[in-house]
Phi, psi and omega in degrees: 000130179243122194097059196263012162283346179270168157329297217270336208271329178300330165314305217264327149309312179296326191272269187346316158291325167266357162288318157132037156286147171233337177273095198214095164288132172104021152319132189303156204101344190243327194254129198302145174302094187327332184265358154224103203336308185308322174275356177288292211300305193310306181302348189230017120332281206294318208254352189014093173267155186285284207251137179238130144240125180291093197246003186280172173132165191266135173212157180196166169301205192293334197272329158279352140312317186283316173242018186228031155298335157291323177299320177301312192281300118024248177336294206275320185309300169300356176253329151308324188277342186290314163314288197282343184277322227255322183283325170277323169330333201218016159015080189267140176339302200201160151216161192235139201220122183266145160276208169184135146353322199274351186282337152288179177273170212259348168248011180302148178306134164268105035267178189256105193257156191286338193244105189158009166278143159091321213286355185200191169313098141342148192284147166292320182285355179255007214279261189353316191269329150332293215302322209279305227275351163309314195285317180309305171299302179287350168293319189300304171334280172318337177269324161285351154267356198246268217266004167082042148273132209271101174227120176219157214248121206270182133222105199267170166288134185315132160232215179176170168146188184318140191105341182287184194278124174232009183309167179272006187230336200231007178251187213267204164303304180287327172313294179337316202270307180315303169301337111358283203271337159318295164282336156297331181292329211277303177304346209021098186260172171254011178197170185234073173288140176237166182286123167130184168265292156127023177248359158259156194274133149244165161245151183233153182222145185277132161348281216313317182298326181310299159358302198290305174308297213284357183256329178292336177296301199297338171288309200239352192252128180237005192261159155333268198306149171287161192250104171306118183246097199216178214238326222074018198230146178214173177205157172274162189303294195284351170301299159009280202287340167285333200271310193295320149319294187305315204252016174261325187118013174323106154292331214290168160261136197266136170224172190250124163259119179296325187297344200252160206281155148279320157098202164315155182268341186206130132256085187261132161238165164270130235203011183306319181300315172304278145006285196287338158266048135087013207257122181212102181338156208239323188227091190286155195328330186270327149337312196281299177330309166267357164298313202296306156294328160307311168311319190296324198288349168261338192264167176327312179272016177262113196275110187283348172238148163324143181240123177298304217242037145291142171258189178267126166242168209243139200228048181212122161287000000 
Protein backbone atom coordinates (compact mmCIF):
# COMPACT_ATOMS: atom_id res chain seq x y z
CA UNK A 1 0.00 0.00 0.00
CA UNK A 2 1.42 3.16 -0.76
CA UNK A 3 -0.37 6.25 1.05
CA UNK A 4 -1.67 3.91 3.62
CA UNK A 5 -1.86 7.31 5.97
CA UNK A 6 -4.35 8.74 3.60
CA UNK A 7 -8.20 8.35 3.76
CA UNK A 8 -8.72 5.94 0.99
CA UNK A 9 -5.41 3.82 1.47
CA UNK A 10 -6.18 3.09 5.34
CA UNK A 11 -9.63 2.14 4.06
CA UNK A 12 -8.31 -0.18 1.99
CA UNK A 13 -5.65 -1.75 4.33
CA UNK A 14 -8.36 -2.25 7.16
CA UNK A 15 -10.58 -3.88 4.45
CA UNK A 16 -7.77 -6.27 2.69
CA UNK A 17 -7.44 -7.26 6.87
CA UNK A 18 -10.96 -8.18 7.16
CA UNK A 19 -11.26 -10.00 4.16
CA UNK A 20 -8.26 -12.17 5.82
CA UNK A 21 -5.44 -10.83 4.22
CA UNK A 22 -1.92 -10.70 6.46
CA UNK A 23 1.12 -9.90 4.70
CA UNK A 24 0.13 -6.08 3.88
CA UNK A 25 2.90 -3.42 3.96
CA UNK A 26 2.19 0.49 4.36
CA UNK A 27 0.85 0.64 7.28
CA UNK A 28 1.48 4.27 8.60
CA UNK A 29 4.90 4.47 9.42
CA UNK A 30 6.29 1.67 7.38
CA UNK A 31 6.45 3.21 3.99
CA UNK A 32 9.39 5.22 3.10
CA UNK A 33 9.22 9.16 1.80
CA UNK A 34 7.41 8.63 -1.81
CA UNK A 35 8.63 11.59 -3.28
CA UNK A 36 12.41 10.44 -2.93
CA UNK A 37 13.50 8.10 -5.30
CA UNK A 38 16.30 6.76 -3.44
CA UNK A 39 14.07 5.92 -0.54
CA UNK A 40 11.13 4.17 -3.25
CA UNK A 41 14.02 2.32 -4.73
CA UNK A 42 15.45 0.86 -1.29
CA UNK A 43 11.80 0.19 0.11
CA UNK A 44 11.29 -2.00 -3.02
CA UNK A 45 14.44 -3.84 -2.98
CA UNK A 46 14.05 -4.67 0.81
CA UNK A 47 9.96 -5.66 0.79
CA UNK A 48 9.65 -6.52 -2.81
CA UNK A 49 5.84 -6.52 -3.29
CA UNK A 50 3.26 -8.78 -5.30
CA UNK A 51 0.23 -5.96 -5.62
CA UNK A 52 0.54 -2.48 -4.93
CA UNK A 53 -2.11 0.05 -4.49
CA UNK A 54 -1.32 3.34 -5.23
CA UNK A 55 -3.37 5.78 -3.06
CA UNK A 56 -0.49 8.48 -1.82
CA UNK A 57 -0.28 11.98 -2.85
CA UNK A 58 -1.19 15.67 -1.92
CA UNK A 59 -4.67 16.83 -2.21
CA UNK A 60 -6.94 19.59 -0.88
CA UNK A 61 -10.44 21.98 -1.55
CA UNK A 62 -10.85 24.86 -3.41
CA UNK A 63 -7.99 26.91 -0.79
CA UNK A 64 -5.25 24.21 -1.40
CA UNK A 65 -5.51 24.27 -4.90
CA UNK A 66 -5.59 28.20 -5.58
CA UNK A 67 -2.75 28.32 -3.48
CA UNK A 68 -0.45 25.26 -3.49
CA UNK A 69 -0.47 24.27 -7.22
CA UNK A 70 3.07 23.63 -7.77
CA UNK A 71 3.06 21.97 -4.78
CA UNK A 72 0.12 19.89 -5.52
CA UNK A 73 1.45 19.04 -9.03
CA UNK A 74 5.52 18.88 -7.53
CA UNK A 75 4.11 15.62 -4.87
CA UNK A 76 1.87 13.67 -7.03
CA UNK A 77 4.13 13.73 -10.13
CA UNK A 78 6.98 12.52 -8.31
CA UNK A 79 5.43 9.81 -6.32
CA UNK A 80 3.69 8.54 -9.43
CA UNK A 81 7.17 8.43 -11.52
CA UNK A 82 9.00 6.96 -8.35
CA UNK A 83 6.06 4.26 -7.72
CA UNK A 84 5.22 2.92 -11.25
CA UNK A 85 9.15 2.90 -12.26
CA UNK A 86 10.17 1.14 -9.14
CA UNK A 87 6.93 -1.19 -9.67
CA UNK A 88 7.90 -2.61 -13.18
CA UNK A 89 11.49 -2.53 -12.18
CA UNK A 90 10.74 -5.28 -9.61
CA UNK A 91 7.27 -6.61 -12.18
CA UNK A 92 5.27 -6.26 -9.10
CA UNK A 93 1.56 -8.82 -10.36
CA UNK A 94 -0.68 -5.42 -10.63
CA UNK A 95 -0.84 -2.36 -9.53
CA UNK A 96 -3.55 -0.50 -9.27
CA UNK A 97 -3.43 3.57 -9.48
CA UNK A 98 -6.03 5.97 -8.07
CA UNK A 99 -6.89 8.91 -9.82
CA UNK A 100 -9.61 11.75 -9.15
CA UNK A 101 -12.67 12.98 -10.42
CA UNK A 102 -11.06 16.61 -11.02
CA UNK A 103 -9.38 14.85 -14.22
CA UNK A 104 -12.41 15.41 -16.27
CA UNK A 105 -13.13 18.52 -17.99
CA UNK A 106 -15.30 21.18 -16.04
CA UNK A 107 -17.88 20.48 -18.89
CA UNK A 108 -18.21 17.08 -19.15
CA UNK A 109 -21.12 14.85 -20.50
CA UNK A 110 -23.04 13.61 -17.56
CA UNK A 111 -22.28 10.95 -16.02
CA UNK A 112 -18.82 11.32 -16.91
CA UNK A 113 -17.69 8.13 -18.92
CA UNK A 114 -13.68 6.93 -18.71
CA UNK A 115 -13.01 7.94 -22.78
CA UNK A 116 -14.34 11.32 -22.15
CA UNK A 117 -10.79 12.20 -20.24
CA UNK A 118 -8.64 14.68 -22.29
CA UNK A 119 -12.16 15.91 -24.14
CA UNK A 120 -12.35 19.18 -22.97
CA UNK A 121 -10.87 22.05 -20.38
CA UNK A 122 -9.89 21.39 -17.09
CA UNK A 123 -11.94 23.24 -14.02
CA UNK A 124 -8.65 26.11 -13.28
CA UNK A 125 -9.03 25.81 -10.09
CA UNK A 126 -8.35 22.46 -10.00
CA UNK A 127 -5.91 22.28 -12.97
CA UNK A 128 -2.64 21.87 -11.60
CA UNK A 129 -3.83 19.00 -9.30
CA UNK A 130 -5.87 17.01 -12.53
CA UNK A 131 -2.82 17.47 -14.78
CA UNK A 132 -0.48 15.29 -12.32
CA UNK A 133 -3.38 12.93 -11.51
CA UNK A 134 -3.88 12.88 -15.50
CA UNK A 135 -0.12 12.31 -16.22
CA UNK A 136 -0.58 9.42 -13.49
CA UNK A 137 -3.03 7.41 -15.70
CA UNK A 138 -1.47 7.84 -19.04
CA UNK A 139 2.12 6.69 -17.21
CA UNK A 140 0.48 3.51 -16.14
CA UNK A 141 -0.82 3.27 -19.78
CA UNK A 142 2.42 3.79 -21.11
CA UNK A 143 4.07 1.32 -18.97
CA UNK A 144 1.91 -0.89 -20.24
CA UNK A 145 2.49 -0.56 -23.75
CA UNK A 146 6.34 -0.33 -23.13
CA UNK A 147 6.96 -3.01 -20.69
CA UNK A 148 3.63 -5.48 -20.52
CA UNK A 149 3.00 -4.79 -17.11
CA UNK A 150 -0.70 -4.79 -15.47
CA UNK A 151 -0.86 -1.27 -14.03
CA UNK A 152 -4.56 -0.13 -14.13
CA UNK A 153 -6.31 2.91 -13.05
CA UNK A 154 -9.00 3.72 -10.57
CA UNK A 155 -11.04 7.12 -10.50
CA UNK A 156 -13.22 7.69 -7.30
CA UNK A 157 -16.06 9.25 -6.64
CA UNK A 158 -15.07 12.47 -3.86
CA UNK A 159 -14.72 10.51 -0.92
CA UNK A 160 -14.89 10.69 2.82
CA UNK A 161 -15.39 9.19 5.84
CA UNK A 162 -13.89 8.32 9.27
CA UNK A 163 -10.38 9.45 9.34
CA UNK A 164 -10.62 12.14 6.91
CA UNK A 165 -8.57 15.43 6.67
CA UNK A 166 -10.93 17.98 8.84
CA UNK A 167 -7.65 20.78 8.71
CA UNK A 168 -8.54 23.99 8.02
CA UNK A 169 -6.86 24.01 4.30
CA UNK A 170 -6.47 21.05 2.83
CA UNK A 171 -9.85 19.57 3.48
CA UNK A 172 -12.53 18.65 0.93
CA UNK A 173 -16.10 19.54 1.18
CA UNK A 174 -17.87 17.07 3.62
CA UNK A 175 -14.95 17.01 6.31
CA UNK A 176 -14.79 20.88 5.61
CA UNK A 177 -18.85 21.35 5.96
CA UNK A 178 -18.81 18.85 9.34
CA UNK A 179 -16.40 20.90 10.85
CA UNK A 180 -17.73 24.08 10.18
CA UNK A 181 -20.58 23.52 10.70
CA UNK A 182 -20.10 21.83 14.08
CA UNK A 183 -18.19 24.87 15.50
CA UNK A 184 -20.96 27.21 14.85
CA UNK A 185 -23.30 25.00 16.82
CA UNK A 186 -20.59 24.75 19.44
CA UNK A 187 -20.03 28.48 19.38
CA UNK A 188 -23.65 29.21 18.84
CA UNK A 189 -23.98 31.09 16.16
CA UNK A 190 -27.22 32.22 14.12
CA UNK A 191 -25.41 31.78 10.92
CA UNK A 192 -22.93 30.32 8.54
CA UNK A 193 -21.66 31.31 5.36
CA UNK A 194 -20.65 28.93 3.38
CA UNK A 195 -18.49 29.55 -0.35
CA UNK A 196 -19.99 29.16 -3.51
CA UNK A 197 -23.29 29.32 -4.89
CA UNK A 198 -24.56 25.63 -3.28
CA UNK A 199 -25.74 24.59 -6.96
CA UNK A 200 -22.94 22.45 -7.97
CA UNK A 201 -23.23 18.33 -7.80
CA UNK A 202 -21.16 16.31 -6.44
CA UNK A 203 -20.96 12.38 -6.05
CA UNK A 204 -19.71 11.29 -3.02
CA UNK A 205 -18.31 7.43 -2.15
CA UNK A 206 -17.92 6.39 1.76
CA UNK A 207 -14.20 4.89 2.23
CA UNK A 208 -15.07 2.02 3.46
CA UNK A 209 -17.44 1.04 0.30
CA UNK A 210 -14.65 2.78 -1.80
CA UNK A 211 -12.02 -0.11 0.05
CA UNK A 212 -14.30 -2.69 -1.12
CA UNK A 213 -14.14 -1.41 -5.22
CA UNK A 214 -10.88 -0.99 -5.29
CA UNK A 215 -9.80 -4.47 -4.05
CA UNK A 216 -12.83 -6.10 -6.35
CA UNK A 217 -10.69 -3.75 -9.34
CA UNK A 218 -7.28 -5.61 -8.13
CA UNK A 219 -9.24 -8.66 -8.51
CA UNK A 220 -10.97 -8.30 -11.55
CA UNK A 221 -10.17 -5.13 -14.06
CA UNK A 222 -7.24 -5.83 -16.46
CA UNK A 223 -8.01 -3.10 -18.77
CA UNK A 224 -6.07 0.05 -20.18
CA UNK A 225 -8.88 2.67 -19.62
CA UNK A 226 -9.21 3.72 -15.95
CA UNK A 227 -12.04 2.22 -14.50
CA UNK A 228 -14.95 4.74 -12.44
CA UNK A 229 -15.37 4.03 -9.13
CA UNK A 230 -18.55 6.01 -7.74
CA UNK A 231 -22.45 4.86 -6.22
CA UNK A 232 -24.44 6.95 -9.38
CA UNK A 233 -25.95 9.22 -7.10
CA UNK A 234 -24.37 13.21 -6.86
CA UNK A 235 -25.86 16.29 -4.67
CA UNK A 236 -25.98 19.42 -4.38
CA UNK A 237 -23.61 21.35 -2.13
CA UNK A 238 -26.22 23.02 -0.75
CA UNK A 239 -28.80 20.05 0.09
CA UNK A 240 -25.25 18.50 1.37
CA UNK A 241 -25.13 21.29 3.85
CA UNK A 242 -29.06 20.99 4.94
CA UNK A 243 -28.39 17.32 5.30
CA UNK A 244 -25.12 17.98 7.68
CA UNK A 245 -27.15 20.42 9.46
CA UNK A 246 -30.01 17.86 10.38
CA UNK A 247 -27.43 15.69 11.48
CA UNK A 248 -24.95 17.74 13.88
CA UNK A 249 -28.27 19.68 15.35
CA UNK A 250 -27.29 23.53 13.48
CA UNK A 251 -30.00 25.68 14.41
CA UNK A 252 -28.45 28.83 12.72
CA UNK A 253 -29.06 29.63 8.76
CA UNK A 254 -26.51 28.64 6.33
CA UNK A 255 -26.64 31.08 3.37
CA UNK A 256 -23.98 30.98 0.10
CA UNK A 257 -21.42 33.77 -1.06
CA UNK A 258 -21.93 33.78 -4.53
CA UNK A 259 -18.98 35.82 -5.05
CA UNK A 260 -16.85 32.91 -4.36
CA UNK A 261 -15.61 30.01 -6.96
CA UNK A 262 -17.73 27.07 -7.26
CA UNK A 263 -15.44 24.77 -8.90
CA UNK A 264 -16.98 22.18 -11.79
CA UNK A 265 -20.49 22.54 -11.99
CA UNK A 266 -21.24 18.97 -11.92
CA UNK A 267 -19.67 15.79 -10.94
CA UNK A 268 -21.41 12.46 -11.78
CA UNK A 269 -19.50 9.05 -13.01
CA UNK A 270 -20.46 6.78 -14.86
CA UNK A 271 -19.58 3.43 -12.53
CA UNK A 272 -21.50 0.49 -15.31
CA UNK A 273 -18.02 -1.09 -15.18
CA UNK A 274 -17.68 -0.92 -11.74
CA UNK A 275 -21.62 -2.02 -11.57
CA UNK A 276 -20.72 -4.74 -13.73
CA UNK A 277 -18.04 -6.69 -11.64
CA UNK A 278 -20.70 -7.15 -9.50
CA UNK A 279 -19.95 -4.08 -7.04
CA UNK A 280 -22.70 -2.10 -5.01
CA UNK A 281 -22.35 0.49 -2.11
CA UNK A 282 -23.00 -0.89 1.13
CA UNK A 283 -23.62 2.11 3.12
CA UNK A 284 -26.19 4.81 2.42
CA UNK A 285 -25.21 8.73 2.60
CA UNK A 286 -26.94 9.44 5.47
CA UNK A 287 -25.50 6.58 7.29
CA UNK A 288 -21.97 7.04 5.75
CA UNK A 289 -22.33 10.81 7.10
CA UNK A 290 -23.15 10.07 10.25
CA UNK A 291 -20.49 7.65 11.06
CA UNK A 292 -18.44 10.34 9.88
CA UNK A 293 -19.32 12.84 12.36
CA UNK A 294 -19.16 10.50 14.85
CA UNK A 295 -15.79 9.82 14.14
CA UNK A 296 -14.97 13.56 13.93
CA UNK A 297 -16.48 14.16 17.21
CA UNK A 298 -13.84 11.83 19.18
CA UNK A 299 -10.71 12.87 17.27
CA UNK A 300 -8.44 15.64 17.80
CA UNK A 301 -9.77 17.71 15.49
CA UNK A 302 -13.19 18.45 16.96
CA UNK A 303 -13.41 21.74 18.47
CA UNK A 304 -15.46 20.99 21.19
CA UNK A 305 -14.95 24.63 22.76
CA UNK A 306 -14.59 28.31 20.98
CA UNK A 307 -11.50 28.50 18.97
CA UNK A 308 -9.72 32.27 18.77
CA UNK A 309 -7.77 31.60 15.34
CA UNK A 310 -9.94 29.89 13.10
CA UNK A 311 -9.74 31.17 9.82
CA UNK A 312 -12.77 31.15 6.60
CA UNK A 313 -12.22 27.72 4.67
CA UNK A 314 -12.87 27.61 1.27
CA UNK A 315 -15.20 23.88 1.19
CA UNK A 316 -15.60 22.73 -2.72
CA UNK A 317 -12.98 20.47 -4.35
Amino acid sequence: MAGGQTLIGAAILHDLERQGYRNLIGWPGEEPDLTEAAQVEAFFSRVNPEYVFLAAGKSGGIQANLKYPADLMRENLLIECHLLYQACRHRVKKLLYLASSCSYPKYCLQPMREDLLLAGFLEPTSEAYALAKISGIKMCQAYRTQYEVNFVSGIPANAFGPGDDFSQEDSHVIPALISRIHEAKVRGRKSLEIWGSGAPRREFIFSRDLAEACILVMQGYDDALPINLGGGLDISIAELAYLIKEIIGFQGHIFFDTTKPDGMPRKLLDSSKLKGLGWQPRTSFRDALQATYEWFLQSKECPHFPLENLISRKERC
